[in-house]
C-alpha positions in Angstrom: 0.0 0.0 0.0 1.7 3.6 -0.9 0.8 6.6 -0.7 -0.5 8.6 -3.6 0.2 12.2 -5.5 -3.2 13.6 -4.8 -6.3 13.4 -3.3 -9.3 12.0 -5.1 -12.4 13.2 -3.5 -15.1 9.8 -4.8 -17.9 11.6 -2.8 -19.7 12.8 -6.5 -19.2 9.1 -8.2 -21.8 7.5 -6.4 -24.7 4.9 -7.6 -24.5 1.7 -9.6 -22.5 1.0 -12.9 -20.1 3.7 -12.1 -16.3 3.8 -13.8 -13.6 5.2 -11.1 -10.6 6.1 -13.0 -7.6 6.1 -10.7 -5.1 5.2 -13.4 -3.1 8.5 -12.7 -2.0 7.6 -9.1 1.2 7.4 -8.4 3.5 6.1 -5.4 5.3 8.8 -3.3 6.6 6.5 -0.5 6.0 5.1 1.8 5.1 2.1 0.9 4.0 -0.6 3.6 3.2 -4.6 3.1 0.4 -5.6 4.7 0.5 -9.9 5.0 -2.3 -11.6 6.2 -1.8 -14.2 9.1 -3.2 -16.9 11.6 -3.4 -15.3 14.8 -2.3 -17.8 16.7 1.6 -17.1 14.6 1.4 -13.8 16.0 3.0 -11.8 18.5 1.1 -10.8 21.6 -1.6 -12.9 20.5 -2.6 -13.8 23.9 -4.0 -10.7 24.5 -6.7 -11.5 22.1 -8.1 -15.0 22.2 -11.3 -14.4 19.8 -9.1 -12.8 16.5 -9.3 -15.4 14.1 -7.5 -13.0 11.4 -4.3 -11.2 11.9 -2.5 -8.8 9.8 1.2 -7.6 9.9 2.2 -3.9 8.9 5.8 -3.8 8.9 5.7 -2.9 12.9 2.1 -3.2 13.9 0.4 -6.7 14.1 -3.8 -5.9 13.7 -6.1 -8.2 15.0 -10.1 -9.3 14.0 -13.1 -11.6 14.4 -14.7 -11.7 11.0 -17.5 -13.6 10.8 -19.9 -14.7 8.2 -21.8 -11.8 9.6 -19.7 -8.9 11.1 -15.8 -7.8 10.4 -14.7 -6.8 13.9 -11.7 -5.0 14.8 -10.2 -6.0 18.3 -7.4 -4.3 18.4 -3.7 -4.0 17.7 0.1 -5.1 19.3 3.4 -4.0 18.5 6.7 -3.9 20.7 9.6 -1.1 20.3 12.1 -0.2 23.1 11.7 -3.6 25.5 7.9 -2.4 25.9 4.6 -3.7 24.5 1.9 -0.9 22.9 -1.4 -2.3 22.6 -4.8 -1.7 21.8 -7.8 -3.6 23.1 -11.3 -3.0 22.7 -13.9 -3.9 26.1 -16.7 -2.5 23.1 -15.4 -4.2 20.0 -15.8 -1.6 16.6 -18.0 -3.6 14.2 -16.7 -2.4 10.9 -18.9 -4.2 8.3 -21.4 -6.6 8.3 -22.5 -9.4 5.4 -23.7 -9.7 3.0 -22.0 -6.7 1.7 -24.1 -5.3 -1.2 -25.1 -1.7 -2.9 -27.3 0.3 -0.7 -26.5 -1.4 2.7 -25.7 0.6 5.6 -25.0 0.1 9.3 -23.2 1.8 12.3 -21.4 1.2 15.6 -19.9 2.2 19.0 -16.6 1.0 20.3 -14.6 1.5 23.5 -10.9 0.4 23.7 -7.8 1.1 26.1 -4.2 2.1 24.4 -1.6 0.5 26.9 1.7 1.7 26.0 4.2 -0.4 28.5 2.4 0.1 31.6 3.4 3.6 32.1 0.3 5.1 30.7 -3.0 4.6 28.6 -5.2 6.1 26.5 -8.8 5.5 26.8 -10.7 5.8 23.4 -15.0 6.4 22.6 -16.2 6.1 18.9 -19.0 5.6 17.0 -18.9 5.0 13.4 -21.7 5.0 10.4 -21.1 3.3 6.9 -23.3 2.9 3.7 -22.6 1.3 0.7 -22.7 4.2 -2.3 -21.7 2.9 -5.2 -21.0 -0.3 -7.5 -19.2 -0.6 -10.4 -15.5 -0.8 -12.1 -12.3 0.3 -10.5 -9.4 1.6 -13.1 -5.8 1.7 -11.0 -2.6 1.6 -12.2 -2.0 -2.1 -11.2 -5.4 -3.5 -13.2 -8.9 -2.8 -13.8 -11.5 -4.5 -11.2 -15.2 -5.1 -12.0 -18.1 -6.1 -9.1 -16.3 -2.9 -6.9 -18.0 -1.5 -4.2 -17.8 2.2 -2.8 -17.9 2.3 1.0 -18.5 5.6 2.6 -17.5 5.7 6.5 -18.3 8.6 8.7 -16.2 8.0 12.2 -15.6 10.5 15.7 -13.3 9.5 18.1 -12.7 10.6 21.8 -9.6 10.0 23.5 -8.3 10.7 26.6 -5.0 10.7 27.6 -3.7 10.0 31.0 0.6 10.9 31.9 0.6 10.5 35.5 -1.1 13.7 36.4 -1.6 15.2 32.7 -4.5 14.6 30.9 -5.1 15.4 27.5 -8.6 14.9 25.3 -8.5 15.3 21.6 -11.2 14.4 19.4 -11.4 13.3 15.7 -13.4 12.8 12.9 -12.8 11.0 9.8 -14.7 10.8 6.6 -13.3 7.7 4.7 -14.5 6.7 1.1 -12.8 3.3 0.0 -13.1 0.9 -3.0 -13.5 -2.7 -2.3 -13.2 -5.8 -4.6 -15.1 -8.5 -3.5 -12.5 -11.7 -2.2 -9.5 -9.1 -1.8 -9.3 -8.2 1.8 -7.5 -4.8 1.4 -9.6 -2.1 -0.1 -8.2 -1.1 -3.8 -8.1 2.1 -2.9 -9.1 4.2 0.8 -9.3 8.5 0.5 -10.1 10.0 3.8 -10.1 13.3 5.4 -9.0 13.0 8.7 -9.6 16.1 11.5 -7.8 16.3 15.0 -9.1 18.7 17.7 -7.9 19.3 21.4 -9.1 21.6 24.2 -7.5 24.1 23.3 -9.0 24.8 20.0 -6.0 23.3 18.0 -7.5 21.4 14.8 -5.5 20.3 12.0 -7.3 18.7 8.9 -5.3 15.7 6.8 -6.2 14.4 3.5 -5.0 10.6 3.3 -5.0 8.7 0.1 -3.8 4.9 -0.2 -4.0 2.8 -2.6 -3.6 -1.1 -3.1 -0.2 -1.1 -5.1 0.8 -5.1 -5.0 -1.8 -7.2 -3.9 0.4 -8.2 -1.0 3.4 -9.3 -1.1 5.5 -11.2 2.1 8.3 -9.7 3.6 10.8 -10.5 5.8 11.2 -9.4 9.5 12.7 -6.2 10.2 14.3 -5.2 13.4 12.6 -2.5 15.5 14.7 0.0 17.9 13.7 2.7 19.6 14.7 6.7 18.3 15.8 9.3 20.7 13.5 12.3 20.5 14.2 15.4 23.0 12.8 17.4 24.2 9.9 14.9 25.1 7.4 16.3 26.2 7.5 19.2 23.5 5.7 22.3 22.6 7.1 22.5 19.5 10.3 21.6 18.1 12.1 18.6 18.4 15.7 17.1 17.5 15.4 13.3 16.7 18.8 11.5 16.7 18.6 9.0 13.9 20.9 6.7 14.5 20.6 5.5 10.6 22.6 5.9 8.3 20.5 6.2 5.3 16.5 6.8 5.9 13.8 5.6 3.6 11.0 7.3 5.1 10.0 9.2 8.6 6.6 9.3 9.3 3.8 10.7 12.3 1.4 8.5 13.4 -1.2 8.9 15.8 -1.4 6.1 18.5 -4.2 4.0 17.1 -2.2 3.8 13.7 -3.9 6.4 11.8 -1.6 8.3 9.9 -0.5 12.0 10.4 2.6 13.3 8.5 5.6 12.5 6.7 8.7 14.8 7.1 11.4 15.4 4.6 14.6 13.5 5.2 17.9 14.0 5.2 21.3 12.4 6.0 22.7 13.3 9.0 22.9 11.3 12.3 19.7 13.6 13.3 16.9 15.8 12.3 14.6 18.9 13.8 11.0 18.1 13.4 8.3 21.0 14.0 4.9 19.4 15.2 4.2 23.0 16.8 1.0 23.2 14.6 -0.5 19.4 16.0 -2.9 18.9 18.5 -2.5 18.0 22.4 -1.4 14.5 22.7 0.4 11.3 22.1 2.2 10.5 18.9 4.0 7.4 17.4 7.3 8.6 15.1 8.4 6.1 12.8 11.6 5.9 11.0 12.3 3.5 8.3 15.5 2.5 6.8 17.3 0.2 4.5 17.1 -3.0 6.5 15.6 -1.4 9.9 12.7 0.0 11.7 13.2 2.5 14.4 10.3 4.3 16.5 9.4 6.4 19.4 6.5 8.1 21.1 6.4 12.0 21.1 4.0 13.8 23.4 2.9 17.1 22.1 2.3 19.1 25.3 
């Protein structure tokens, strides 16, 4: 899955026998492989005894319980630094329910806990609200797809942050319109526009576009160290010693995996990184090199 030069917004090309030509995207890094697993194979998979479907994104392992009637998300587990970052959900997020066919619709509430090596958490409320929009023939630079369907998801988030006597609440929305092919787990193609607010009026709109570039293709493991970021907590600017010497990528995330920023790199055994302009809260940096994967959290204060 890569990123893509520009956002497409699908929110016009709605109804049945529609043509979505997306033959002009093209890659600007990074580009993540997303392999499908048995749970069972995968790490921290005791923390989630009903997934019967796992799946592996370079660093993050994401876990479900897909039925023959709902595709529920229960969470996700990665490790960086000697500690384990999870997410588990007491109110599991139904994302879709079967059949899946034009016109359907349905919506949800979730509750989950972010548990970043005992030290804090993050509590998380959602709801989310999808109908089915459109059906038709999807046109990407990999191949053309019939029997697509257009998912429009509307999703608010909640969460509140607790660092041992700071607490931070930010909210989110995120309006998601994705192309899906049935039999092919991964969406062809996802465009979202995703909006972070915090207290103090802060609010910072992305527009995301991903599309479905391989059709999945294994990988082996890479190794994952931790980055040194200071100062941490920051108000603004922030020196991240690489400790790479040549870096593919470098990348914000928020903590439940959705994705913020990429920054410009460089080489140089560090980097300044302004995230003066980002809401309140917890953040994942990711940096991504040749043969290794190197992360950290940064709290935004």
């Amino acid at each position: 899955m890569s990123d893509s030069v520009s956002y497409v917004d699908l929110s016009s090309q709605v109804g049945i026998n529609q043509t979505w030509d997306l033959s002009g995207l093209t890659s600007i890094g990074p580009a993540y492989t997303y392999n499908w697993i048995n749970p069972a194979s995968a790490a921290g998979e005791s923390n989630f005894p009903t997934a019967n479907y796992a799946v592996v994104v370079d660093f993050l392992t994401f876990f479900y319980d897909i039925s023959n009637n709902e595709y529920n998300e229960i969470g996700y587990y990665l490790e960086f630094g000697g500690n384990a970052v999870m997410e588990t959900f007491s109110n599991p997020a139904v994302r879709f329910e079967f059949p899946m066919q034009y016109g359907g619709s349905g919506s949800d509430t979730y509750e989950s806990t972010m548990e970043f090596g005992g030290v804090f958490a993050i509590n998380s409320t959602g709801s989310l609200d999808w109908n089915i929009e459109g059906y038709g023939t999807a046109i990407l630079p990999f191949g053309t797809f019939s029997d697509v369907l257009l998912i429009h998801v509307e999703e608010a988030a909640q969460d509140v942050q607790d660092l041992g006597g700071m607490e931070f609440v930010s909210n989110s929305t995120n309006s998601i319109y994705a192309l899906y092919k049935a039999g092919m787990p991964l969406p062809l193609a996802i465009f979202e526009e995703l909006t972070f607010s915090d207290v103090q009026g802060t609010e910072v709109t992305y527009l995301g576009r991903t599309f479905n570039s391989s059709g999945g293709v294994s990988v082996g493991e890479e190794g994952v160290n931790q980055l040194n970021v200071y100062p941490n907590p920051t108000d603004g600017v922030v020196r991240v010693e690489l400790g790479l010497e040549e870096i593919i990528s470098l990348s914000l995330f928020t903590t439940d995996g959705k994705f913020v920023q990429n920054f410009s790199t460089a080489r140089g055994s560090s980097i300044m990184l302004d995230m003066s302009g980002l809401p309140l809260g917890v953040y994942v940096l990711i940096a991504k090199g040749a043969n290794e994967v190197r992360t950290t959290r940064v709290i935004r204060k």
